[in-house]
C-alpha positions as CSV (number, residue, x, y, z in Angstrom):
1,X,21.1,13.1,4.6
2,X,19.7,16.3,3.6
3,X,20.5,15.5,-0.2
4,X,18.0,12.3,0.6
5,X,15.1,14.0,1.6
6,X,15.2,16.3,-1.1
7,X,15.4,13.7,-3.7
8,X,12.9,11.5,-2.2
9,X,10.3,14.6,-1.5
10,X,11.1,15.4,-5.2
11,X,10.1,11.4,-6.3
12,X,7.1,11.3,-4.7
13,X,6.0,15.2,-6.5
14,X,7.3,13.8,-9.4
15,X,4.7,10.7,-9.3
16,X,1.9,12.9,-8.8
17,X,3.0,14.9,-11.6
18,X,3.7,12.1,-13.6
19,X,-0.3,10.4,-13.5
20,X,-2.2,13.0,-15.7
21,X,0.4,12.0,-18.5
22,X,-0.7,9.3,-21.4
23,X,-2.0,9.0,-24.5
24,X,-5.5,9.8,-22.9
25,X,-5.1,13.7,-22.7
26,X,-6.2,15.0,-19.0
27,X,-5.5,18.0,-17.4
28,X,-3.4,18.3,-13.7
29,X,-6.4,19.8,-12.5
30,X,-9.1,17.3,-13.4
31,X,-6.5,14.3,-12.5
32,X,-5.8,15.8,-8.9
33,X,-9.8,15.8,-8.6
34,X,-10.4,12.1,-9.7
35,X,-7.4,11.3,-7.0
36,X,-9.3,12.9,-3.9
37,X,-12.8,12.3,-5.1
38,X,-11.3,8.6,-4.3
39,X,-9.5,9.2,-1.6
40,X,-12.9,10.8,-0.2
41,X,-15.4,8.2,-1.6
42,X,-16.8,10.9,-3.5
43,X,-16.8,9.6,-7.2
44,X,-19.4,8.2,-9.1
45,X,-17.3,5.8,-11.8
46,X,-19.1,7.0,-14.6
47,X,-16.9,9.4,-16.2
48,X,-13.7,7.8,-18.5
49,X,-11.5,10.5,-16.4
50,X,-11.9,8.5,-13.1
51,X,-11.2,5.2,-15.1
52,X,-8.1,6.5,-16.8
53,X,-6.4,8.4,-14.1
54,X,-8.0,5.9,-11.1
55,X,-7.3,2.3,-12.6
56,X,-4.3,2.8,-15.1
57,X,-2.3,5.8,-14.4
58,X,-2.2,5.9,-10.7
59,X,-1.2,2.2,-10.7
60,X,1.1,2.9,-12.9
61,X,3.0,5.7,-11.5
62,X,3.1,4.2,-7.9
63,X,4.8,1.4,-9.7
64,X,7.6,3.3,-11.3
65,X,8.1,5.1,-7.9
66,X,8.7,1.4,-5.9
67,X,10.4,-0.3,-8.4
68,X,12.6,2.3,-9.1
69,X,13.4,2.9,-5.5
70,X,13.7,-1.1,-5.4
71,X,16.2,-1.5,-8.4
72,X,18.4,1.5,-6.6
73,X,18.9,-0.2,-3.6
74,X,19.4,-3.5,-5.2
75,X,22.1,-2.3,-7.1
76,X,23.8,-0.7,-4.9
77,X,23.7,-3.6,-2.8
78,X,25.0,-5.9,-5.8
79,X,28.1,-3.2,-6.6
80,X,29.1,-3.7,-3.1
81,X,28.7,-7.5,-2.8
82,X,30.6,-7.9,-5.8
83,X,32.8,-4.9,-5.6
84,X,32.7,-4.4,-9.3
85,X,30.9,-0.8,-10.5
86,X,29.1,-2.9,-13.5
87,X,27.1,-4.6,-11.5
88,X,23.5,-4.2,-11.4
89,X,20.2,-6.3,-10.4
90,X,20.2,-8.2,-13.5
91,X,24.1,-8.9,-13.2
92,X,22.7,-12.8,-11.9
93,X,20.7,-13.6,-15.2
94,X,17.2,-12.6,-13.5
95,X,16.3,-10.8,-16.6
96,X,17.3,-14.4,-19.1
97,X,15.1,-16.4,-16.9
98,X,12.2,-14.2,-16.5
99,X,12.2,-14.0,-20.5
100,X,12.5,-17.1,-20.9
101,X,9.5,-18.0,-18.6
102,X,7.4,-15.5,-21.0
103,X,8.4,-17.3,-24.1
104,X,7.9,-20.7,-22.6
105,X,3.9,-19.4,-21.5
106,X,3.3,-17.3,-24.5
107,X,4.9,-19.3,-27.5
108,X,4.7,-22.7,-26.0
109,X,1.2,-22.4,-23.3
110,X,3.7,-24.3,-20.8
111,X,2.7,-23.2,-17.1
112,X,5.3,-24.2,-14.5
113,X,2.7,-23.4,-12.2
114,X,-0.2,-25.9,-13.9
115,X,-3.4,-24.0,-11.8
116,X,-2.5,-20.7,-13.2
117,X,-3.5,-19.8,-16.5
118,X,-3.4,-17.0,-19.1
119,X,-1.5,-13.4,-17.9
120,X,-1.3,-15.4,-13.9
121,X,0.9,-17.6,-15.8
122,X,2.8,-15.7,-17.8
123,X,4.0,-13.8,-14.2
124,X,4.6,-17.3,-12.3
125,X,6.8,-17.9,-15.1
126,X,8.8,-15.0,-15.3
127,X,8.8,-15.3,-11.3
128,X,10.1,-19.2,-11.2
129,X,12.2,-19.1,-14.5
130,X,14.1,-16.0,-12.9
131,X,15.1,-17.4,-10.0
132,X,16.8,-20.3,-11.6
133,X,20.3,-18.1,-12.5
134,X,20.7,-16.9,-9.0
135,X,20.2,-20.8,-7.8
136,X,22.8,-21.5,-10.1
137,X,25.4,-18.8,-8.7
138,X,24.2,-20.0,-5.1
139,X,25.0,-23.9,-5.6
140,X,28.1,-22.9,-7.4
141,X,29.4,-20.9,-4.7
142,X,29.6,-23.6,-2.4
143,X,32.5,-25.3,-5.0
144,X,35.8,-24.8,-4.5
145,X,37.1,-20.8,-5.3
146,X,33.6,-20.9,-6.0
147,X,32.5,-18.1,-3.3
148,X,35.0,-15.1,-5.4
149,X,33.1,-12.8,-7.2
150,X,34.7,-13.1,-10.7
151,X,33.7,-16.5,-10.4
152,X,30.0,-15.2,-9.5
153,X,30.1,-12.8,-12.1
154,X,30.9,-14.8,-15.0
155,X,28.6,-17.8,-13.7
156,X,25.8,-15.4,-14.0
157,X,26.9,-14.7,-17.7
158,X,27.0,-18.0,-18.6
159,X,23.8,-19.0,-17.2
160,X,22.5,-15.5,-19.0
161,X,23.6,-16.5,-22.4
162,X,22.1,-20.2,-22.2
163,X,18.6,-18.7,-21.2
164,X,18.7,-16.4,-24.0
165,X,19.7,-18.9,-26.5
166,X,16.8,-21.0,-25.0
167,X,14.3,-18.0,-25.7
168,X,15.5,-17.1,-29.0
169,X,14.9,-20.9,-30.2
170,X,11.1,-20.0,-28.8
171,X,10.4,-16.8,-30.2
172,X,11.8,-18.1,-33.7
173,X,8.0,-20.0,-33.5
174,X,6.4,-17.0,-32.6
175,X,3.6,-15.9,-34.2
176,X,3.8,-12.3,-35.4
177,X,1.5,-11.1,-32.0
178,X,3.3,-13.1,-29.8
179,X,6.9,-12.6,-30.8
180,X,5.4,-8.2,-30.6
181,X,4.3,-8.8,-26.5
182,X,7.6,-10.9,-25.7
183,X,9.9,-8.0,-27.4
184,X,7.9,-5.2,-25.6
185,X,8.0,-7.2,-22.4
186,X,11.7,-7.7,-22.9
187,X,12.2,-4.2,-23.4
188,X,10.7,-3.1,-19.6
189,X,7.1,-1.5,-19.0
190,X,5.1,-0.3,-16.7
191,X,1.5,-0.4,-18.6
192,X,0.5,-3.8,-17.3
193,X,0.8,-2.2,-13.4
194,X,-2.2,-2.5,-11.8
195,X,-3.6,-1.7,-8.1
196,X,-3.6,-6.0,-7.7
197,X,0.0,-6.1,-8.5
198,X,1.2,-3.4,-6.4
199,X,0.8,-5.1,-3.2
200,X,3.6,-8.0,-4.3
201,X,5.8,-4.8,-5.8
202,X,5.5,-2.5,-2.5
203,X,6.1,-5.6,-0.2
204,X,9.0,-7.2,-2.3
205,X,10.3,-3.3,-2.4
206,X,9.7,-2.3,1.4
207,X,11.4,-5.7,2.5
208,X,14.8,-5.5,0.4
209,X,15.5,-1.6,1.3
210,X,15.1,-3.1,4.8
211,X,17.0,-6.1,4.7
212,X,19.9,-4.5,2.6
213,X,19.9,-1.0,4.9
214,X,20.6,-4.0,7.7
215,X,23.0,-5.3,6.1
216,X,25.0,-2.3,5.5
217,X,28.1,-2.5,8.2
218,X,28.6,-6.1,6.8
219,X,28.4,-4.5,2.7
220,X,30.9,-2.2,3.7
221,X,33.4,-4.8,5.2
222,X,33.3,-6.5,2.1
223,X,35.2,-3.2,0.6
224,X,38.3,-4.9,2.3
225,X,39.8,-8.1,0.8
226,X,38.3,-11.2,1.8
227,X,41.4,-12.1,4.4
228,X,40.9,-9.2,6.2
229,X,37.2,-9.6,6.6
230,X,37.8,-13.0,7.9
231,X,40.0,-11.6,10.9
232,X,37.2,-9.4,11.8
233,X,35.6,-12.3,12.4
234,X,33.1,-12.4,9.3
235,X,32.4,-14.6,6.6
236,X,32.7,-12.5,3.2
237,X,31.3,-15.5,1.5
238,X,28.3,-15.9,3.3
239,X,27.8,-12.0,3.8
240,X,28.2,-11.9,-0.4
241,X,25.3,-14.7,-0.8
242,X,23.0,-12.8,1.9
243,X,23.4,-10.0,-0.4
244,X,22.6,-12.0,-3.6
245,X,20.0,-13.9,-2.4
246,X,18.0,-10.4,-1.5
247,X,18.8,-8.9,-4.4
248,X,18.0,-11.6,-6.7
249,X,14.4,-12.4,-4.4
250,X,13.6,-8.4,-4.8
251,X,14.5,-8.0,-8.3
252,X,12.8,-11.2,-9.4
253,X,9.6,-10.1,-8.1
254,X,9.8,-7.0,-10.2
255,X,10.8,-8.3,-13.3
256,X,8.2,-10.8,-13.8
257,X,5.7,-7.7,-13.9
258,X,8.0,-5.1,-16.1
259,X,10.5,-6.8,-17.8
260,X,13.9,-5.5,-18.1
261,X,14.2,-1.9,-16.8
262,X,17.7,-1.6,-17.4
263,X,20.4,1.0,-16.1
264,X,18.6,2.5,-13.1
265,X,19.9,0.1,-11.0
266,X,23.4,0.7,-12.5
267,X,23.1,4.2,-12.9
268,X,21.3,5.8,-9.9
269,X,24.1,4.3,-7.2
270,X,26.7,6.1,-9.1
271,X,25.1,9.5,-9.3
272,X,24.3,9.3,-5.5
273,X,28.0,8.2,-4.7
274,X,29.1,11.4,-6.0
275,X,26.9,13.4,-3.3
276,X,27.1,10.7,-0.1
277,X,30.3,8.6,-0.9
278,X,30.5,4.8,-0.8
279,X,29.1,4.2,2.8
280,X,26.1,2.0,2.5
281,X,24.5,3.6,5.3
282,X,24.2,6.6,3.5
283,X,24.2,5.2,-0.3
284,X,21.7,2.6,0.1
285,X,18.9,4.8,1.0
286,X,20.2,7.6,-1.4
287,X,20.1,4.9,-4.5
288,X,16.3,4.3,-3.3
289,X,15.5,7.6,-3.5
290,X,17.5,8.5,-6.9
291,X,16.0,5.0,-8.4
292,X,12.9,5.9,-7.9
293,X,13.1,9.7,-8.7
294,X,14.9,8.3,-12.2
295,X,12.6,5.7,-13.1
296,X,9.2,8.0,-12.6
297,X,11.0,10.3,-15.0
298,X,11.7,8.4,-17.6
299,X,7.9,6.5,-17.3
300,X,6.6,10.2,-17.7
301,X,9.0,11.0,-21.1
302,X,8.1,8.0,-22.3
303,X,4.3,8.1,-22.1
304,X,4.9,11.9,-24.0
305,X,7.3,11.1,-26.6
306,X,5.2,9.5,-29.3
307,X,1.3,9.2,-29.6
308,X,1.4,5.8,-28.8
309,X,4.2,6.1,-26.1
310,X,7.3,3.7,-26.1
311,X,8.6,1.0,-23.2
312,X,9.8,2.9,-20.1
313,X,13.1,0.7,-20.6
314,X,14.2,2.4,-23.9
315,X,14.0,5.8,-21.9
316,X,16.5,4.4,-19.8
317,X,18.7,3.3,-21.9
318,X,18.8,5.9,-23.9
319,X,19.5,7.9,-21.0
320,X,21.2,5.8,-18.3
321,X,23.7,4.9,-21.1
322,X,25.4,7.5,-21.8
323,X,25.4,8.8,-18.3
324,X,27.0,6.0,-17.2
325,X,29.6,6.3,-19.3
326,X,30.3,10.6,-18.8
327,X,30.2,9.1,-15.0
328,X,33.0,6.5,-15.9
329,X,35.1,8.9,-17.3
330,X,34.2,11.7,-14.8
331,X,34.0,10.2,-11.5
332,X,37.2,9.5,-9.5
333,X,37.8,5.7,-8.6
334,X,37.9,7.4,-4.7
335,X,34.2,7.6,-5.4
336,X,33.5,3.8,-5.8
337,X,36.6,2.3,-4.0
């Protein structure tokens, strides 16, 4: 446990060292002062320091600290469901729907929600649209054979690739502008945070660590062949769909404000397996803490990179990918198994 406080104490320091960074230069100092002159009710609002540290980087790094420590858990939680080390949030097709709810509102103006319009709309639809994969592996489940998790993996494919054919076909009429905000949405960011988003983020977060952290005796039976479960008295296939269901609901939420984030959730349960093993008691808070701590990281390096910054999702990639692979060839199968 001790290796989980320290990297959680170290996400949080690393968010407040994170907000003075952008391409509006501040110092540590000033920042801190903006922060408790709000804190205290102290600031005036006239300066552009308060507006740029106050309204877009504090939002913004309180956001990569939850979603980060959101996409841990959740893929930790989907690696055990589906008892297959590749898995991650997105594993379901989340990220295909979402895009394809952007395309559909920015290329097309279609609003599945009709009462919501311009940037409200573009999040329903990401939201909605998202949720439509997982439905799929949920009805499918209920077929015959339909409950393994091969079967759930490559049903997620499937549905992936169709979603992504559909959006392609969209952003083929794309004007310049538009096709430029669907391909930097696609690529995960956390520039359009804001303080009236982080309420849906924090709860959505908050209420999957819980969920899955309750789950965790039932994620760890499903280590054991589905036979064996069932004489313990458990259903693997319903446990398996409780644990997809979450994941998809939390993740879903997420994406339809940043885009793909990719690899964190992969990534971050494999490095913390290494330190607390494969018991989700232990792993489940461990990937929330590492998630996080990974994903405010890479939202600082990629705010200093260039003078214009690039999408916290390349960072991550660029990153998270070859990490995962060093950890594929390092880490003993003990590890995962």
């Amino acid at each position: 446990m001790r290796i989980i406080v320290i990297i959680a104490v170290a996400a949080v320091l690393m968010t407040f060292l994170r907000i003075p960074l952008g391409q509006y230069s501040i110092g540590y100092t000033d920042a801190l002062g903006v922060l408790f002159d709000h804190l205290l009710g102290t600031f005036d609002g006239k300066h552009m320091d308060e507006y740029v540290v106050w309204e877009i980087y504090t939002p913004r790094s309180i956001a990569g600290l939850v979603i980060g420590a959101g996409l841990g858990v959740c893929g930790a939680a989907m690696q055990g469901a589906l008892k297959n080390p590749l898995a991650d949030p997105y594993m379901t097709g989340i990220a295909s729907g979402a895009n394809l709810g952007i395309s559909m509102a920015v290329v097309a103006g279609i609003s599945v929600l009709p009462f919501l319009t311009g940037q409200e709309s573009y999040i329903g639809n990401a939201f909605l649209m998202s949720l439509i994969p997982a439905l799929f592996i949920v009805m499918f489940s209920f077929g015959k054979n339909g409950s393994s998790t091969s079967t759930m993996i490559l049903v997620g494919v499937a549905v992936m690739y169709v979603f992504s054919g559909f959006s392609t076909m969209l952003n083929l009429m794309a004007s310049p502008d538009q096709y430029v905000y669907i391909y930097s949405w696609s690529l995960g960011t956390l520039g359009n945070a804001e303080w009236h988003d982080l309420p849906f983020i924090a709860v959505a977060a908050v209420v999957g660590i819980i969920v899955l952290y309750m789950m965790q005796s039932k994620l760890n039976i499903l280590a054991y062949d589905d036979a064996y479960v069932k004489s313990l008295g458990q259903n693997a296939k319903r446990i398996r769909l409780m644990a997809i269901i979450a994941v998809s609901l939390v993740t879903s939420v997420m994406v339809c404000f940043t885009g793909t984030i990719g690899f964190v959730g992969l990534v971050a349960p494999h490095v913390m397996r290494i330190f607390v093993g494969s018991d989700n008691r232990f792993i489940i808070p461990a990937s929330a803490a590492a998630g996080a701590l990974m994903l405010v990281v890479a939202d600082g390096a990629a705010v200093s990179i260039t003078m214009t910054g690039v999408p916290v999702g390349v960072v991550t990639a660029l990153v998270g990918g070859p990490l995962f692979i060093y950890l594929l060839i390092k880490q003993r199968k003990s590890l995962w198994a």
